[in-house]
C-alpha positions in Angstrom: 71.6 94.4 -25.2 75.4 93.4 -25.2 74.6 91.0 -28.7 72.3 94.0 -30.0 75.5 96.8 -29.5 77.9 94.3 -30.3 76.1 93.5 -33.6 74.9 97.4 -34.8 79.1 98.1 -34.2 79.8 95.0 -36.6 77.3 96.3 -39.3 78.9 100.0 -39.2 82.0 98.6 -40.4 80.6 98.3 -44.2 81.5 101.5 -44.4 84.9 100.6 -44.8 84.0 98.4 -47.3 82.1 100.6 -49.4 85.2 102.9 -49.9 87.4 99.7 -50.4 85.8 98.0 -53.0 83.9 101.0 -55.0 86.4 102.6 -57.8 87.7 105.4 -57.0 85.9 107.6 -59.3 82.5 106.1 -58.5 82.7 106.1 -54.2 79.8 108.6 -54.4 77.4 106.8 -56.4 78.3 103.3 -54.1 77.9 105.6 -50.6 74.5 106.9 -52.4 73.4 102.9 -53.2 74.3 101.8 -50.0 72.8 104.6 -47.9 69.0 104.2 -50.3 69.1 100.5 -49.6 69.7 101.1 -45.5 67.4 104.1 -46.0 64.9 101.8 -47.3 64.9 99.2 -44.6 64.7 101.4 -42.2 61.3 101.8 -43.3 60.3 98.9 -44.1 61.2 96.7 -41.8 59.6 98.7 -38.6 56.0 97.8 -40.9 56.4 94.5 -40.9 57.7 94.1 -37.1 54.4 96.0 -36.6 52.3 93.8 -38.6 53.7 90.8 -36.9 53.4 92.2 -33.7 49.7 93.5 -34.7 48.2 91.2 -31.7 50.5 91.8 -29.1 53.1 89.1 -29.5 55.9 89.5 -30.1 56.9 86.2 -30.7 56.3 86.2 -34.7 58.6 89.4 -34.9 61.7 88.3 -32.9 61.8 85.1 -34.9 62.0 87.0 -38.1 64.4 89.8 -36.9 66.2 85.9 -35.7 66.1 85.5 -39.9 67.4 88.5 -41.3 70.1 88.7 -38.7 71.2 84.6 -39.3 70.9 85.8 -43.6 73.1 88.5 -43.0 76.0 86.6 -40.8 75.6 84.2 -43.3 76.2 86.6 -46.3 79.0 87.9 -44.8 80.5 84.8 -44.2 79.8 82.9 -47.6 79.3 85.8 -49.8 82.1 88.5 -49.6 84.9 87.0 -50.4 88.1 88.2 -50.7 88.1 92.3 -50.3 89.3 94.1 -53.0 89.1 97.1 -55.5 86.7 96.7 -58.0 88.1 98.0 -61.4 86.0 100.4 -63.0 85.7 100.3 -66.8 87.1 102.9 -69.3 84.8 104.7 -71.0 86.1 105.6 -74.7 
């Protein structure tokens, strides 16, 4: 429980992120994006914990939640990068 609180505190802090890196003018639109893609995990990946765990083990269903928690500490660690303002481009 102590690695599940300690890792649902580390992934609230995109937040931050979201208002750091968005331009200014378009923070709404990146909140919107990020909140639809978290929106739609939510529902997808309670299906498919309950089709691996259609038989009562729950064996199949930790080992991928194992995955998606490993490619997401992984993304943040090779994929982000420095943080910094994107610049938005002028529209004439």
């Amino acid at each position: 429980m102590c690695i599940a609180f300690f890792g649902n505190g580390f992934t609230s802090i995109t937040w931050v992120f979201v208002s750091l890196l968005a331009p200014k003018r378009l923070i709404g639109i990146a909140g919107g994006t990020f909140n639809f893609i978290g929106g739609t995990a939510s529902i997808i990946i309670p299906i498919v914990i309950g089709f691996l765990a259609k038989g009562g083990d729950f064996a199949p269903a930790l080992t991928f939640i194992t995955c998606i928690t490993f490619a997401g500490a992984l993304s943040y660690i090779f994929l982000v990068g420095k943080i910094e303002r994107v610049q938005a481009f002028r529209s004439f």
